[in-house]
C-alpha positions in Angstrom: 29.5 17.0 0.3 25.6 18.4 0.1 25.2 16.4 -3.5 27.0 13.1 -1.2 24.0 13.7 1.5 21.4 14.1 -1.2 22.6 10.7 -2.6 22.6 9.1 0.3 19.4 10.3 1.6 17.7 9.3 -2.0 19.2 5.7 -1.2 17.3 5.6 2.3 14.4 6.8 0.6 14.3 4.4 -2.2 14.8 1.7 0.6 12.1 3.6 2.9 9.9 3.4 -0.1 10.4 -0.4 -1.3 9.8 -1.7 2.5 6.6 0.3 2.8 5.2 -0.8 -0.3 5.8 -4.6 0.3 4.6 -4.5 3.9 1.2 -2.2 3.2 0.1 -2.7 -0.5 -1.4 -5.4 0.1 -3.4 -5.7 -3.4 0.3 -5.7 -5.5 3.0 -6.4 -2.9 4.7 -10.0 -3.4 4.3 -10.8 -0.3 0.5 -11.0 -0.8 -1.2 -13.3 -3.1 -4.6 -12.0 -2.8 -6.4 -9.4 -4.2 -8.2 -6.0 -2.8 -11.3 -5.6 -5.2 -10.7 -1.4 -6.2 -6.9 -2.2 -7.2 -7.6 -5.3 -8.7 -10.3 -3.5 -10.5 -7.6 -1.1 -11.9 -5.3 -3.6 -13.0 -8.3 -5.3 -15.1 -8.5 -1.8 -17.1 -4.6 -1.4 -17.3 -4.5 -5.1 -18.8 -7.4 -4.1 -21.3 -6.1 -1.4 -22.3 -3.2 -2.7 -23.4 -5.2 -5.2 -24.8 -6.1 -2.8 -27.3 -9.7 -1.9 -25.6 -10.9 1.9 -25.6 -10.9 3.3 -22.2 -14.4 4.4 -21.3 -16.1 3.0 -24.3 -15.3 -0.3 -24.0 -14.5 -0.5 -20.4 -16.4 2.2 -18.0 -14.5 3.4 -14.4 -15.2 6.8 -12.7 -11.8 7.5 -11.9 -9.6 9.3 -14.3 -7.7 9.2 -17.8 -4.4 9.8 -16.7 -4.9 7.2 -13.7 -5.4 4.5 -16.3 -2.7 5.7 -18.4 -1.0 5.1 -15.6 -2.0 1.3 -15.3 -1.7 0.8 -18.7 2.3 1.8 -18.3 2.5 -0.5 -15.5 1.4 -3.6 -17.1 3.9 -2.4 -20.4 6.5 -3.0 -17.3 5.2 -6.2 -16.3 1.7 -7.6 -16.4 -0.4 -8.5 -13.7 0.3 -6.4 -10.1 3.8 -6.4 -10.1 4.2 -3.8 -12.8 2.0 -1.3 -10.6 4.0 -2.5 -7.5 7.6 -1.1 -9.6 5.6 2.2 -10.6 4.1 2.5 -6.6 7.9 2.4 -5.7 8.8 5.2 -8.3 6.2 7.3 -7.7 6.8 6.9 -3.6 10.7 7.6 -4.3 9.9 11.0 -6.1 7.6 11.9 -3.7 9.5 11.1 -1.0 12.3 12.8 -2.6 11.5 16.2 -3.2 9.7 16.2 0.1 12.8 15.8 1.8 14.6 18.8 -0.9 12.2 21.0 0.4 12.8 20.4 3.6 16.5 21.2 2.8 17.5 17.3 3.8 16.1 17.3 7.1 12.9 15.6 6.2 14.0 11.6 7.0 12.7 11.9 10.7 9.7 14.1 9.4 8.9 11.1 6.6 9.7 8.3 9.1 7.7 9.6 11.7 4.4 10.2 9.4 4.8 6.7 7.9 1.9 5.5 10.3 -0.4 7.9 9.2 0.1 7.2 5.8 0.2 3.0 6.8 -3.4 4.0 8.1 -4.9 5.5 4.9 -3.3 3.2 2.7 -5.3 0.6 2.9 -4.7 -2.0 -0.3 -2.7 0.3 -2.1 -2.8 1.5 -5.8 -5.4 4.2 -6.0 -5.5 7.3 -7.7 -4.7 9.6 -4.4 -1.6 7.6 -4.1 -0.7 7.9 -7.7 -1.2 11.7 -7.7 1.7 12.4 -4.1 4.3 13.6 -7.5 2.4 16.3 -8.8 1.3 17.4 -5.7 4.6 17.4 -3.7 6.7 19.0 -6.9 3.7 21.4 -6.5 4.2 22.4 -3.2 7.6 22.5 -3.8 7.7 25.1 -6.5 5.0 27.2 -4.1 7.2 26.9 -1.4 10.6 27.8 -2.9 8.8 30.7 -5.1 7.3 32.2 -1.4 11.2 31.9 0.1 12.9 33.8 -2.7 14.3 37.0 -2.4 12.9 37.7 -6.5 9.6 36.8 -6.0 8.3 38.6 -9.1 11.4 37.7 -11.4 10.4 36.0 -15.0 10.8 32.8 -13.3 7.4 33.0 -11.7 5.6 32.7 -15.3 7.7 28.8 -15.6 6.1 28.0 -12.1 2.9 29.2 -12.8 2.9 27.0 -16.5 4.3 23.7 -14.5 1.4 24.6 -12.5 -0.9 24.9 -14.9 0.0 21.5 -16.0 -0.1 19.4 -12.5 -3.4 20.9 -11.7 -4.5 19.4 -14.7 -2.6 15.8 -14.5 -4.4 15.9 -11.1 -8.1 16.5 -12.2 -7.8 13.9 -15.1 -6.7 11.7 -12.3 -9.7 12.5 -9.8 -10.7 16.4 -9.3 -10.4 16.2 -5.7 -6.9 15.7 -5.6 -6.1 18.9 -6.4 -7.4 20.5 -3.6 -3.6 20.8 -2.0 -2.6 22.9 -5.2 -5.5 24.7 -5.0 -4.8 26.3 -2.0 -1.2 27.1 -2.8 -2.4 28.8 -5.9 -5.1 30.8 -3.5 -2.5 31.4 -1.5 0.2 32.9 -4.1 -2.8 35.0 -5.9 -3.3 36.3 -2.6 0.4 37.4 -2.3 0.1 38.9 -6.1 -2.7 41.1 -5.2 -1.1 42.1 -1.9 2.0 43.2 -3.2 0.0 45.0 -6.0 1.4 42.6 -8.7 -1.6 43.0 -11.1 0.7 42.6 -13.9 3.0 39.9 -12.9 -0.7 37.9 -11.9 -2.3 38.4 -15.6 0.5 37.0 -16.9 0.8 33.7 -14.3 -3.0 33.5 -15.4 -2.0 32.6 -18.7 1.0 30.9 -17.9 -1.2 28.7 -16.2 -4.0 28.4 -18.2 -1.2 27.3 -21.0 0.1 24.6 -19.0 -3.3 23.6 -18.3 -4.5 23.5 -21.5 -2.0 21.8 -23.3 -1.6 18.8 -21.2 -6.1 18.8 -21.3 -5.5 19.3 -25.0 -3.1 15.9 -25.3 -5.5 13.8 -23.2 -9.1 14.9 -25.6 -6.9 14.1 -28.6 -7.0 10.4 -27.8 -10.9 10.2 -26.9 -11.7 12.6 -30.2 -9.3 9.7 -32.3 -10.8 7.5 -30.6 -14.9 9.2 -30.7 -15.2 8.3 -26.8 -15.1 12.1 -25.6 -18.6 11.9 -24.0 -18.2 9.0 -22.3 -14.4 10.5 -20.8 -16.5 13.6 -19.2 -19.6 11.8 -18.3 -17.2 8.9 -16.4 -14.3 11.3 -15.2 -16.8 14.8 -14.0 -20.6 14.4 -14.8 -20.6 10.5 -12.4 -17.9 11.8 -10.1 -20.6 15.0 -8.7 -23.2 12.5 -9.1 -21.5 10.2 -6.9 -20.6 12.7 -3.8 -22.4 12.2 -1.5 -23.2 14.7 1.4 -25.0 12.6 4.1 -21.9 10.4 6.1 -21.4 11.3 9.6 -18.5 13.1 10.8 -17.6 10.4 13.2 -16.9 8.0 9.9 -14.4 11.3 9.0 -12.8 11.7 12.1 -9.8 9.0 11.9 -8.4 10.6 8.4 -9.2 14.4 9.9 -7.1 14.2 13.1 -3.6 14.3 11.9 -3.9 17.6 9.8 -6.5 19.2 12.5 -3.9 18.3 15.4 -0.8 19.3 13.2 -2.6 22.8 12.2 -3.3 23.3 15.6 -0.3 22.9 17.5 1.4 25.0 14.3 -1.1 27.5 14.5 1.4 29.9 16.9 3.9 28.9 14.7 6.6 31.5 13.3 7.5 29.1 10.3 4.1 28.7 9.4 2.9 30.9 6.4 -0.1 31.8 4.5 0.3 29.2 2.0 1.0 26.4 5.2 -2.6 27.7 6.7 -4.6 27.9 3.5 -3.3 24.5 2.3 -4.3 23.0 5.5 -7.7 24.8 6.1 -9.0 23.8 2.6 -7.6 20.1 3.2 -9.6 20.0 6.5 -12.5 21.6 4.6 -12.5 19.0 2.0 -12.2 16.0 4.6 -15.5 17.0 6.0 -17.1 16.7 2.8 -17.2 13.3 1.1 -17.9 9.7 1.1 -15.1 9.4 3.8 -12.8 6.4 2.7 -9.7 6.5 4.3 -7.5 6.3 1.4 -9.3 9.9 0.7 -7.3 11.5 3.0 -3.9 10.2 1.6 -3.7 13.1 -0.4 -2.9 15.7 2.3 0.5 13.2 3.5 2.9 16.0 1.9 1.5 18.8 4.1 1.1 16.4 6.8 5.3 16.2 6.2 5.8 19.3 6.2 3.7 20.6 9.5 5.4 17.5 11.0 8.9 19.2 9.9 7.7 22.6 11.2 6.7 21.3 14.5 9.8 19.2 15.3 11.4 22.2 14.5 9.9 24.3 16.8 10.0 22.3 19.5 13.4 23.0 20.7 12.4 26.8 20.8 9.7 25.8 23.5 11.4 26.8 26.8 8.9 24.9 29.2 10.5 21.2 29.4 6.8 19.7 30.5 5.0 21.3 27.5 7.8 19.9 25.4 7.7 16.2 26.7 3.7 16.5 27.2 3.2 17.3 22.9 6.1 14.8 22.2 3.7 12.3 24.4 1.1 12.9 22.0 2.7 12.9 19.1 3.9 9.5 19.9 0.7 8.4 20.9 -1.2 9.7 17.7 1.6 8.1 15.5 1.2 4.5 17.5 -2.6 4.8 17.4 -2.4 4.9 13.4 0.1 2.3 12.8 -1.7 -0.6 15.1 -4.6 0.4 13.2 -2.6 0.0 10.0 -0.9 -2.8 10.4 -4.7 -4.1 11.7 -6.0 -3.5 8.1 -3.4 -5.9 6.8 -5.6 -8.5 7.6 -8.5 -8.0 5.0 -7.7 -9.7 2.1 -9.8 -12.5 -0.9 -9.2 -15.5 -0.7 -8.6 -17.9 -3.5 -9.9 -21.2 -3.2 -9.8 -22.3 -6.9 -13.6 -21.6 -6.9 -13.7 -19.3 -9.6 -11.2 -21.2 -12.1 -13.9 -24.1 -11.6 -16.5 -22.2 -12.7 -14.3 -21.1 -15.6 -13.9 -24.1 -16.5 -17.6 -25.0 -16.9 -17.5 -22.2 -20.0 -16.3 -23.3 -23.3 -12.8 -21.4 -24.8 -14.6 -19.8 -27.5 -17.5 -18.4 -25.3 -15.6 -16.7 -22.4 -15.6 -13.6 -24.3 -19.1 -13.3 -23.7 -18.9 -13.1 -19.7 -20.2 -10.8 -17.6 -20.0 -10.2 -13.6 -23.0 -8.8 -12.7 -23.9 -7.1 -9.2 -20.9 -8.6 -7.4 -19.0 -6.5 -4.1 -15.7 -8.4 -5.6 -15.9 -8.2 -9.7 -12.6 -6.6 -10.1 -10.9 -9.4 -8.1 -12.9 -12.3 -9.9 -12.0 -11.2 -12.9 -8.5 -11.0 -12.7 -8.3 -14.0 -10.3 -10.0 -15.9 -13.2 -7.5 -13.8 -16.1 -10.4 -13.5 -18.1 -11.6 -10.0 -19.4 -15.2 -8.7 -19.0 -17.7 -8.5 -22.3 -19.6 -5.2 -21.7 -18.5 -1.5 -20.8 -20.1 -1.3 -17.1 -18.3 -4.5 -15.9 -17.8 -3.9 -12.0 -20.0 -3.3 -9.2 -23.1 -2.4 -10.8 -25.2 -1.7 -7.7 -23.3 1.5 -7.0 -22.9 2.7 -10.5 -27.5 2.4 -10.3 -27.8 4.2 -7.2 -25.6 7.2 -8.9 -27.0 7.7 -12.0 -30.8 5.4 -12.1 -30.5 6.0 -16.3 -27.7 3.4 -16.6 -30.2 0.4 -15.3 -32.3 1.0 -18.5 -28.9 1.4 -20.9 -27.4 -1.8 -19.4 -30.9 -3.6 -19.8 -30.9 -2.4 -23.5 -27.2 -3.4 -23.8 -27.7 -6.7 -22.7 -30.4 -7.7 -25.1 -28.6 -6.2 -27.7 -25.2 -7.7 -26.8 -26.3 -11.3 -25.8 -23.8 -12.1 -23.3 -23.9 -16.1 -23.5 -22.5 -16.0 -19.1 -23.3 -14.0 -16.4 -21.6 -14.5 -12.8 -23.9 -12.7 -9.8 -23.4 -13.1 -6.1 -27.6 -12.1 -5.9 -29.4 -15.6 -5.1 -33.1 -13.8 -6.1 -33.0 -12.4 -9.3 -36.7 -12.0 -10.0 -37.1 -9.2 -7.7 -34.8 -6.5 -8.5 -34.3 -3.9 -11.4 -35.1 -4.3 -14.8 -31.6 -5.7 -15.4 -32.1 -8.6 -12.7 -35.9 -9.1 -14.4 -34.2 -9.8 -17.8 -31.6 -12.3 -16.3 -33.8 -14.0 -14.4 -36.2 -14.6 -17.4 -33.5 -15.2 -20.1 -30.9 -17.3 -18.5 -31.0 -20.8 -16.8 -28.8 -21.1 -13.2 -26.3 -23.7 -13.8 -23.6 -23.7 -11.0 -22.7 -22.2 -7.5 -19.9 -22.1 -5.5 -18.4 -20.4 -2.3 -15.7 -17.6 -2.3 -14.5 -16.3 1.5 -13.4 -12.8 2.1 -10.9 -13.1 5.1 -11.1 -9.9 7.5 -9.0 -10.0 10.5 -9.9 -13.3 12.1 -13.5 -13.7 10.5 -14.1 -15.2 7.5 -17.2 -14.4 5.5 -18.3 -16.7 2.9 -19.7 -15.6 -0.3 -21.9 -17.5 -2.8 -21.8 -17.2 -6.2 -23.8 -18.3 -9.2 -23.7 -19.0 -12.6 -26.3 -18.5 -14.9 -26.2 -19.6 -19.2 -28.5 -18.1 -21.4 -31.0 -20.1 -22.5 
């Protein structure tokens, strides 16, 4: 009968999962045909790389290896975004799965109910905090389950701590931060160890750990030492990522993706059920939110303890014996949850718009040139290059503007590149190149303006137009 419920309750989350995903991933769902610029950005890699092209050295991202490799796998499934629209619906199942296992099978309402919250930080779907929900869940899972056993200390505990060893690292070569969940469980349980006066039983999860963590950091080096693009893994994937953090965005900005753990910890704070792992997990989550560029899809990464406090305070609500301090936190739960999926389904609305623009401009380039092409300084490269399924020419191929303000070095190396590399077309949304960086200098000088057209970005009921140019060197 309980392997019956499990079944049935993986059915409804497979369903729960599929019905999200088309409404709210907006950059891969069928039911959108435009593009979001980061996701289509990833696709363009995932494409390239299956192309044969070397991530990192021939195509340049900040976001991890074993994102991509993700990618990659999903256009082996089917290219173009609805191979990473089957893998979003895997990944969400799993998640979503073990979730509700360590909730015992009472986790459906828990899961339906945060749906809003996650709706809110979704925003076009595919990114790497997404991606990373398995390993963190089947994290917290094996925290949680080792904290409930009655043989705490039994050999079992060196497995966990190896499994660990290897999510942690899945997680950092996806994007460091996303570990932070895991992170606090292991504080957590090394609190416990010392404690209980484990010492022993800690050395050896230390190396447990540090096994798991090393072989899986061991099989990702081997393909950038085969393929002699190690330097450019850790400059793109650590060394760009502190570079790019950025301490001066004002808490207000952080505010919409902090409320739903801060409100959750607090009313769990008095909590019975909640344990030291529950309040380190959350504390270092909330600590993390308040440092940061503050996107909201940041804050997707703390959905499973979202889950769980959800669980824990549903729970404890029928213990409450004073019936207008249980309707009065039902009232705002229900009001929090409503808040966040208006504002969700609100963000729906913010989407490219294809108007043929760029497949004229295509056009104008001859067959045996568009592999010189290069879209330079443009808010929307990922999307105009897979809009226009043609494949950039040169490593540092989107959004240029943001990879100069992180690291200033990288406007003399593409300015050196490009003389070097003689890319024949370059597409820029800047109108004036003649007084920028050195990079805009050398276009403006060495290439002749022969087209422009108008793209539109729709968001909500406004619709901003965006002009683009193309310039042929001379």
């Amino acid at each position: 009968m309980k392997e019956k419920k499990l079944f049935d309750n993986l059915i409804l989350i497979f369903l729960i999962s599929i019905l999200f995903l088309l409404f709210f991933s907006t950059s891969t769902s069928p039911l959108y045909k435009d593009y979001q610029d980061d996701s289509a950005i990833f696709i363009t890699v995932g494409k390239m790389l299956k192309d044969g092209k070397i991530l990192y050295k021939d195509i340049f991202d900040h976001k991890g290896p074993v994102f991509f490799f993700f990618e990659y796998i999903a256009q082996l499934i089917c290219s173009g975004r609805f191979g990473i629209f089957i893998l979003q619906i895997i990944f969400m199942t799993i998640t979503l799965f073990i979730l509700n296992k360590l909730l015992k099978g009472n986790g459906i309402i828990p899961i339906i109910l945060s749906l809003p919250i996650l709706a809110f930080f979704f925003e076009e779907g595919n990114l790497t905090e997404e991606l990373s929900l398995p390993f963190i869940t089947l994290g917290l899972y094996i925290g949680f389950i080792w904290y409930s056993s009655s043989e705490r200390y039994s050999k079992k505990i060196y497995l966990y701590s190896f499994i660990l060893g290897i999510l942690i690292s899945l997680l950092a070569f996806i994007r460091l931060n996303n570990a932070i969940s895991l992170v606090g469980l292991i504080l957590g349980i090394t609190i416990l160890f010392i404690k209980d006066k484990k010492y022993k039983n800690l050395i050896g999860c230390i190396i447990s750990f540090l096994i798991g963590l090393g072989i899986t950091t061991l099989i990702v080096l081997i393909y950038f030492i085969k393929n002699s693009a190690i330097s450019d893994m850790l400059y793109a994937t650590f060394t760009h990522n502190f570079m790019y953090f950025e301490k001066n965005v004002s808490i207000i900005n952080k505010l919409p993706g902090l409320i739903p753990i801060v409100v959750l910890f607090l009313i769990n704070i008095k909590n019975p059920k909640m344990n030291i792992l529950h309040y380190i997990i959350a504390i270092l989550s909330i600590i993390m939110g308040l440092f940061g560029r503050g996107f909201l899809h940041y804050y997707i990464i703390n959905y499973p303890i979202l889950v769980i406090m959800l669980y824990l305070f549903l729970d404890n609500l029928k213990n409450i014996k004073d019936r207008f301090a249980r309707y009065y936190m039902k009232f705002i739960l229900v009001l929090v949850l409503s808040f966040y999926l208006l504002f969700g389904i609100y963000m729906l609305n913010k989407s490219f718009i294809s108007n043929n623009a760029l497949k004229n401009i295509i056009s104008i380039i001859p067959e045996n040139e568009r592999n010189s092409f290069l879209i330079y300084d443009s808010s929307i490269s990922g999307v105009l290059y897979l809009d226009g399924n043609i494949f950039p020419s040169y490593k540092y191929a989107f959004m240029q503007s943001y990879l100069f303000a992180t690291n200033k070095n990288l406007i003399e190396e593409m300015n050196n590149d490009l003389k070097r590399n003689k890319i024949k077309w370059i597409l820029t949304e800047n109108p004036d190149l003649s007084q920028g960086n050195k990079v805009d200098q050398y276009i403006n000088e060495n290439y002749l303006l022969v087209s422009k057209y108008n793209l539109y970005i729709k968001n909500g009921n406004d619709i901003r137009e965006i002009p683009i140019f193309l310039y042929e060197k001379k």
